[in-house]
TORPA-4810 file (N, C-alpha, C, O; in nm, 3 decimals):
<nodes>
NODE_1_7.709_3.813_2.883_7.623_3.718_2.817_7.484_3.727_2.874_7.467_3.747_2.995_X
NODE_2_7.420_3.717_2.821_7.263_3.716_2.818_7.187_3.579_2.915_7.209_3.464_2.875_X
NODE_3_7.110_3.597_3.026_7.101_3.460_3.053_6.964_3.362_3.009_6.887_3.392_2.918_X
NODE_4_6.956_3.267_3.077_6.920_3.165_2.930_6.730_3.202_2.972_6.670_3.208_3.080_X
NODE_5_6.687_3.219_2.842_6.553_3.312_2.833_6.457_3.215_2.845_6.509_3.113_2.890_X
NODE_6_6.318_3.200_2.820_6.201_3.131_2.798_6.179_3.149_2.672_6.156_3.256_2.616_X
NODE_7_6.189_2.981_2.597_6.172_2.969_2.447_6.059_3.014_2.410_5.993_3.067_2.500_X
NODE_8_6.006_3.011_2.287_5.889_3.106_2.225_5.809_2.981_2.188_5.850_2.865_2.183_X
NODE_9_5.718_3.016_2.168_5.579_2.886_2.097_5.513_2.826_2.176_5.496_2.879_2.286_X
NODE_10_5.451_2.693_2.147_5.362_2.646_2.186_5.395_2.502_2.235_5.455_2.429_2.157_X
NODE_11_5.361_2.457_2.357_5.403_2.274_2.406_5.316_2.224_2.374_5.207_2.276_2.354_X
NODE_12_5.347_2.097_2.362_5.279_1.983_2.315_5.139_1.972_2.376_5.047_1.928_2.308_X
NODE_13_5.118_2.012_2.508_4.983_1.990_2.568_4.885_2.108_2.486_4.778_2.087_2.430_X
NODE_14_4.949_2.221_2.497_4.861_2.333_2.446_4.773_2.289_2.296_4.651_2.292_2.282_X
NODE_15_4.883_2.245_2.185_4.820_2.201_2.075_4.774_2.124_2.105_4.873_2.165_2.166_X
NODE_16_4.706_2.016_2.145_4.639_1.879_2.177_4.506_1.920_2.231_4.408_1.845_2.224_X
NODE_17_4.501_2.030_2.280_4.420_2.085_2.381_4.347_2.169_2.261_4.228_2.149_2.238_X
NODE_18_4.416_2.256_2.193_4.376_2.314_2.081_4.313_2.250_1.995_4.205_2.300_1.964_X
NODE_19_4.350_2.133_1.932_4.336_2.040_1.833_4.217_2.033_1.877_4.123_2.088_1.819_X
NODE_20_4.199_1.931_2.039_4.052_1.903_2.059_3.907_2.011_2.062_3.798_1.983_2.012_X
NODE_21_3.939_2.125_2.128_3.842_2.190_2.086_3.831_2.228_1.956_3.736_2.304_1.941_X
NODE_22_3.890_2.205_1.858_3.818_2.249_1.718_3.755_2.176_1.667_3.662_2.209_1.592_X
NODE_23_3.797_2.020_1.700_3.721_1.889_1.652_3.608_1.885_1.696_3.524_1.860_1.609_X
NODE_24_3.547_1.909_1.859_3.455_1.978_1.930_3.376_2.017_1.829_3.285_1.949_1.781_X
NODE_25_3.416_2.150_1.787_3.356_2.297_1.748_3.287_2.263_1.597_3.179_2.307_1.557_X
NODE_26_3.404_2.146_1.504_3.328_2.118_1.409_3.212_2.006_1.395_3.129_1.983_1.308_X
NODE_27_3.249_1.934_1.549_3.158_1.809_1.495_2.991_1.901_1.521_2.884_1.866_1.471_X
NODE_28_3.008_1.992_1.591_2.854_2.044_1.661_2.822_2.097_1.537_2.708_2.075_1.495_X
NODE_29_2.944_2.201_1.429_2.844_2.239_1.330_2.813_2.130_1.252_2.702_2.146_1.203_X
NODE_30_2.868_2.017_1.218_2.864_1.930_1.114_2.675_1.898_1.160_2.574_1.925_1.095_X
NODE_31_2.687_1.841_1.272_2.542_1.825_1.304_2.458_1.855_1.299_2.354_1.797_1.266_X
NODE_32_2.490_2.025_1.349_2.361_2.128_1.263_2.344_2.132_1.139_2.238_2.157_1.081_X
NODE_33_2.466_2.105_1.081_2.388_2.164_0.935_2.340_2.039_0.893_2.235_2.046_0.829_X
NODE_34_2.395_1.912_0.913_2.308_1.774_0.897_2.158_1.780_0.921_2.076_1.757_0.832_X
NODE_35_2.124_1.815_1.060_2.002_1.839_1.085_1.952_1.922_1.012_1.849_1.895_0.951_X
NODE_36_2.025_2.068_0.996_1.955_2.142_0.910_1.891_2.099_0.782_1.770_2.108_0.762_X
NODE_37_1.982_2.051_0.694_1.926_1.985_0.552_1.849_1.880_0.629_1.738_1.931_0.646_X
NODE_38_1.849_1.812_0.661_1.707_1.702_0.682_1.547_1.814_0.721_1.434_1.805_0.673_X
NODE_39_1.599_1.902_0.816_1.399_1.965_0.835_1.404_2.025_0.690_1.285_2.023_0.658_X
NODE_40_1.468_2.073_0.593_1.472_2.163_0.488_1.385_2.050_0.398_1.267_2.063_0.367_X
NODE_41_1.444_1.974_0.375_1.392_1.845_0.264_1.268_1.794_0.312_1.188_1.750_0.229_X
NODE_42_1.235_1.793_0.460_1.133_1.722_0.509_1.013_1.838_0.497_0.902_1.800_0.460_X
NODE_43_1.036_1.976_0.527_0.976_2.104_0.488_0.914_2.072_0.347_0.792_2.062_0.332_X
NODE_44_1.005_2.056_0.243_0.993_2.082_0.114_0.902_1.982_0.062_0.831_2.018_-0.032_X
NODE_45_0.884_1.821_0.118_0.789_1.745_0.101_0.630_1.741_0.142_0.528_1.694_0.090_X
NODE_46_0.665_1.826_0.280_0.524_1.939_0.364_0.456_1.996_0.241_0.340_1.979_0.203_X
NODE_47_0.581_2.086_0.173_0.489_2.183_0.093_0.431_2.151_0.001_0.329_2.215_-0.027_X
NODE_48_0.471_2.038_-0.084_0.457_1.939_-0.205_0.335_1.873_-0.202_0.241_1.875_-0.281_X
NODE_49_0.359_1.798_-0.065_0.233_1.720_-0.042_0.085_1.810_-0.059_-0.007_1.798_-0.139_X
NODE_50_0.114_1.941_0.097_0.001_2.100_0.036_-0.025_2.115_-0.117_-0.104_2.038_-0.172_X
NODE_51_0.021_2.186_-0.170_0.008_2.173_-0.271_-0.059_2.073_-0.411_-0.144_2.114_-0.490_X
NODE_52_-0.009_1.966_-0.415_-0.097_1.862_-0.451_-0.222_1.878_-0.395_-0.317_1.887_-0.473_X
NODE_53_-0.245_1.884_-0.259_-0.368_1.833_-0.218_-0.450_1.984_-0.271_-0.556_1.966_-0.331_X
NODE_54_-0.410_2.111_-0.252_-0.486_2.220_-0.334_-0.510_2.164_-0.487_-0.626_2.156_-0.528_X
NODE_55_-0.433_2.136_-0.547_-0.435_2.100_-0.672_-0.569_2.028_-0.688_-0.670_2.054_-0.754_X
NODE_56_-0.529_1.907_-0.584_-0.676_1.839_-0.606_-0.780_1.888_-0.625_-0.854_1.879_-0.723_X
NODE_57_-0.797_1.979_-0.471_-0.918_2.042_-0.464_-0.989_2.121_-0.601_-1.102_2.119_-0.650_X
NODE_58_-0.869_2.185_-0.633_-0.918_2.269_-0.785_-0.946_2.174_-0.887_-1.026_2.198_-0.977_X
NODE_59_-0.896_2.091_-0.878_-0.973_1.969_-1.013_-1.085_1.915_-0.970_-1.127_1.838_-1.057_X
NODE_60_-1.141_1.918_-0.894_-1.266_1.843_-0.834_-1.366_2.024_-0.805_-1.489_2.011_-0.810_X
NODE_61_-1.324_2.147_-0.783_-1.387_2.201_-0.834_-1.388_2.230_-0.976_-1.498_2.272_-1.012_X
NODE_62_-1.325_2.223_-1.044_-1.342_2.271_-1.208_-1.430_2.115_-1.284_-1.442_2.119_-1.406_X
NODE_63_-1.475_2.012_-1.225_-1.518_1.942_-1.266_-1.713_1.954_-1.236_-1.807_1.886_-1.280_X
NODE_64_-1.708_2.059_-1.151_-1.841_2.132_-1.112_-1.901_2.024_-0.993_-2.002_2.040_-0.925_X
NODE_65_-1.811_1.913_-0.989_-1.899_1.839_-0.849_-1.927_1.685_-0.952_-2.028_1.622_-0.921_X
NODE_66_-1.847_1.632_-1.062_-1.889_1.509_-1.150_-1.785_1.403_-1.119_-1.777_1.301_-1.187_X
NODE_67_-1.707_1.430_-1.017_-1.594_1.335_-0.998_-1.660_1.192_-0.903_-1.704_1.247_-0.802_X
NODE_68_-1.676_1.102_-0.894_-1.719_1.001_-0.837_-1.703_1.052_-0.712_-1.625_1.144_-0.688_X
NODE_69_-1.803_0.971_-0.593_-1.784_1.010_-0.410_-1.620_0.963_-0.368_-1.562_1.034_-0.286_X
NODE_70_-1.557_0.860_-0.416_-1.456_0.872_-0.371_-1.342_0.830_-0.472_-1.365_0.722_-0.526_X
NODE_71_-1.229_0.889_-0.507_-1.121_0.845_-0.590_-1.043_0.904_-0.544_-1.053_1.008_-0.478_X
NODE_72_-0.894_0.805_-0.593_-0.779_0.768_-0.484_-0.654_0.718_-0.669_-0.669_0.667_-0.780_X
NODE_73_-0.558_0.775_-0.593_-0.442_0.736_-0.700_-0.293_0.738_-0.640_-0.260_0.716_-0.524_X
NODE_74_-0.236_0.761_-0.717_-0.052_0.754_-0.678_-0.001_0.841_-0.774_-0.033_0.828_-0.892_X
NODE_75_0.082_0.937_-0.732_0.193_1.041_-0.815_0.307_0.988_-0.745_0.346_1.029_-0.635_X
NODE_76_0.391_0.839_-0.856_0.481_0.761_-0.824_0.614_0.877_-0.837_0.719_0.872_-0.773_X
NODE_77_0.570_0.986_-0.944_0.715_1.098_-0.926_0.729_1.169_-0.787_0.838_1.174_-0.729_X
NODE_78_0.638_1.212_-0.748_0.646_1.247_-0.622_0.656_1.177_-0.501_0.719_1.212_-0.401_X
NODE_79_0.566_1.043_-0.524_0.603_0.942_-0.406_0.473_0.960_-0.323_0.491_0.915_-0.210_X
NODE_80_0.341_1.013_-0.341_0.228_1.081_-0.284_0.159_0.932_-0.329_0.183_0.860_-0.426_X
NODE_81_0.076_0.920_-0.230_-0.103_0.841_-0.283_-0.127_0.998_-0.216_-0.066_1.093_-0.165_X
NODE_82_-0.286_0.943_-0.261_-0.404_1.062_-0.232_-0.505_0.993_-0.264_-0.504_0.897_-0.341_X
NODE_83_-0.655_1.063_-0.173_-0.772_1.026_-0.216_-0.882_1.139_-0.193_-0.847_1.235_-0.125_X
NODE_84_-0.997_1.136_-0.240_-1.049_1.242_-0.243_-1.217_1.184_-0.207_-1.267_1.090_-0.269_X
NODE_85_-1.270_1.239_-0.125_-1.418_1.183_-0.065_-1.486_1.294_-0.071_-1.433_1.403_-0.052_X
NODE_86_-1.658_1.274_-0.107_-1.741_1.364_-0.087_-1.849_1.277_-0.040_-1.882_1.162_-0.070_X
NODE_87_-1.899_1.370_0.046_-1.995_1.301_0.158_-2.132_1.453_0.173_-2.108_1.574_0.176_X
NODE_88_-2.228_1.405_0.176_-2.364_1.522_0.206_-2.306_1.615_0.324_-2.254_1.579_0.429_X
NODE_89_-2.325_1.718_0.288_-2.334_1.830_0.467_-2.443_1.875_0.463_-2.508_1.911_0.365_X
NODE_90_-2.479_1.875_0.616_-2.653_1.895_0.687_-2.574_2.059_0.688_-2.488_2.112_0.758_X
NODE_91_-2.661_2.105_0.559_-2.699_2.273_0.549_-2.833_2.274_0.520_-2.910_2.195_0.464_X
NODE_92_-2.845_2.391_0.575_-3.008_2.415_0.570_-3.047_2.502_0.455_-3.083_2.620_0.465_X
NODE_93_-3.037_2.438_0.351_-3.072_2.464_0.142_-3.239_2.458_0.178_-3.299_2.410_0.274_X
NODE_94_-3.289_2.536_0.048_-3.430_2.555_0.015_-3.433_2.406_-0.032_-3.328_2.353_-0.070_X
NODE_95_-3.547_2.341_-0.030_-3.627_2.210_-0.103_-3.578_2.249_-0.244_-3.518_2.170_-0.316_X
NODE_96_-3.603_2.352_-0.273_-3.631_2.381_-0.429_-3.501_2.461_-0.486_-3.492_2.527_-0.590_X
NODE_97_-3.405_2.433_-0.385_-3.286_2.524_-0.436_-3.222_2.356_-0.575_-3.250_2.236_-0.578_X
NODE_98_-3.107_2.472_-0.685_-3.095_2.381_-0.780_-2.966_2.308_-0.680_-2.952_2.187_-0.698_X
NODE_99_-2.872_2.375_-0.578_-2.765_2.299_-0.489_-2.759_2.243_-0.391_-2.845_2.253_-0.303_X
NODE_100_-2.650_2.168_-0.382_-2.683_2.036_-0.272_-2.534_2.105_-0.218_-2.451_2.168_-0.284_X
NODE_101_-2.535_2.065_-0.060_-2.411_2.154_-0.048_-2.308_1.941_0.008_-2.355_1.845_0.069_X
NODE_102_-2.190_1.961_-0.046_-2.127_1.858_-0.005_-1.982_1.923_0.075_-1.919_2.028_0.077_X
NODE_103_-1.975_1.747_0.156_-1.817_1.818_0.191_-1.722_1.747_0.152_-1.739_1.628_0.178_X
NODE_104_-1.596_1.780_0.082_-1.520_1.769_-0.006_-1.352_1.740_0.114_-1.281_1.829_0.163_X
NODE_105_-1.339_1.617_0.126_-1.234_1.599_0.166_-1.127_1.554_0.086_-1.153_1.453_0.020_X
NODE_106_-0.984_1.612_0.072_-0.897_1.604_0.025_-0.732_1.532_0.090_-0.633_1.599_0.119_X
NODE_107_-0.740_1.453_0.095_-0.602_1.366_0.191_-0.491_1.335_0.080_-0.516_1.297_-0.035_X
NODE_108_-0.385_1.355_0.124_-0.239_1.328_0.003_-0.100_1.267_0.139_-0.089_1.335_0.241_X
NODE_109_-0.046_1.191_0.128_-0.004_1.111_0.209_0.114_1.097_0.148_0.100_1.059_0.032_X
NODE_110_0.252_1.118_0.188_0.377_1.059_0.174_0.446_0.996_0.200_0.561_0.998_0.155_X
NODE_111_0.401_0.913_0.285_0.465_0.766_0.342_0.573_0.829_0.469_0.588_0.948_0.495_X
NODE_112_0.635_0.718_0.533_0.739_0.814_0.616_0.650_0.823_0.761_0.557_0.760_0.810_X
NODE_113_0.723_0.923_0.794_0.705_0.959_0.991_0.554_1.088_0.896_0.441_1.053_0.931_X
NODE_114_0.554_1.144_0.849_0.513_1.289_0.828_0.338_1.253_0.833_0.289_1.158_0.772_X
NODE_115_0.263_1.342_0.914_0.105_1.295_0.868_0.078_1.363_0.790_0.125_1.475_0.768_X
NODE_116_-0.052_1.275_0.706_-0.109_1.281_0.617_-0.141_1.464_0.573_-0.200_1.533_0.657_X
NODE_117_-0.101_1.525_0.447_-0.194_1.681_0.441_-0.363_1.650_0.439_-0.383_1.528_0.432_X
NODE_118_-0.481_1.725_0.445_-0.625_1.710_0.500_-0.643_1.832_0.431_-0.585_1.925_0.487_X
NODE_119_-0.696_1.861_0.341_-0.800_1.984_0.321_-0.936_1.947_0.298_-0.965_1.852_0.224_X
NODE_120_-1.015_2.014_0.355_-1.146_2.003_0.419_-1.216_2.130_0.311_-1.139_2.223_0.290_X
NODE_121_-1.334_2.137_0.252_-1.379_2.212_0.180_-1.536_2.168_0.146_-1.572_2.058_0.105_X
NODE_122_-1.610_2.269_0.170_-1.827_2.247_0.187_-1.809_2.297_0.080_-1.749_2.404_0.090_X
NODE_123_-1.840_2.260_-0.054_-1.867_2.287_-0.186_-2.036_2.278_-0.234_-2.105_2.177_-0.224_X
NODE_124_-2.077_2.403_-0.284_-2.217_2.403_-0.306_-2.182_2.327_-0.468_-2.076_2.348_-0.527_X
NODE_125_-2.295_2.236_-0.524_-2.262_2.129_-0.600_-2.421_2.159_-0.692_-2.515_2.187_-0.618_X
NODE_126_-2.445_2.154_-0.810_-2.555_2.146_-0.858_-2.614_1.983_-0.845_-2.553_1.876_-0.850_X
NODE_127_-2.754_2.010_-0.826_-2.795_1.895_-0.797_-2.803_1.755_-0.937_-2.853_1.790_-1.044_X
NODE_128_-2.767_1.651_-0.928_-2.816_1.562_-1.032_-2.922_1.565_-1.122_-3.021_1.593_-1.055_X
NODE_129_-2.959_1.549_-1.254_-3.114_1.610_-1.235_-3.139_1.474_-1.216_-3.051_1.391_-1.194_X
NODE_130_-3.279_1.445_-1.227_-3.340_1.337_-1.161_-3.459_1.315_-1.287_-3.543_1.226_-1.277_X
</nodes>
């Protein structure tokens, strides 16, 4: 007769032990990828906000410089205010040149932790006539 062998498989401590490191292993990815999608979405509102605020800029140039010194609104689809300021810049223009050079600030704001986007732009502007 054969004498009495060492059973096969696994004891109760081993699986328990097992069990816990996988619970481990998933809660860390669960987290990353949690975190992950949050910078992704928070990224994607970065770029939105950019964008708009270029946008601006190009409507306030294609208007040749006729948009009031300062206007301000809300894109309630997007969730953005914005405002848009022009103020004189000390360039050194001829007396007799027909342009006035301004500087063209562009701010778009999404509420939240995130600061404000800022594009900054010296736009040569034909002068008013007078």
């Amino acid at each position: 007769m054969k004498g009495r062998g060492r059973q096969q498989g696994f004891t109760l401590i081993e699986v328990v032990v097992a069990f816990a490191i996988l619970a481990l292993s998933l809660g860390a990815l669960y987290e990353s990828f949690g975190g992950s999608l949050k910078r992704g979405a928070s990224a994607r509102q970065q770029e939105l906000a950019t964008l708009r605020a270029a946008s601006l800029l190009a409507e306030f140039r294609g208007s040749g410089g006729l948009l009031p010194q300062e206007k301000s609104g809300k894109d309630a689809d997007l969730g953005f205010s914005w405002r848009i300021t022009v103020k004189p810049y000390p360039a050194e223009l001829s007396e007799h040149s027909p342009l006035t050079a301004e500087l063209v600030e562009v701010e778009v704001s999404g509420g939240g932790k995130r600061p404000p986007v800022v594009l900054r732009s010296v736009e040569l502007l034909r002068k008013p006539p007078t």
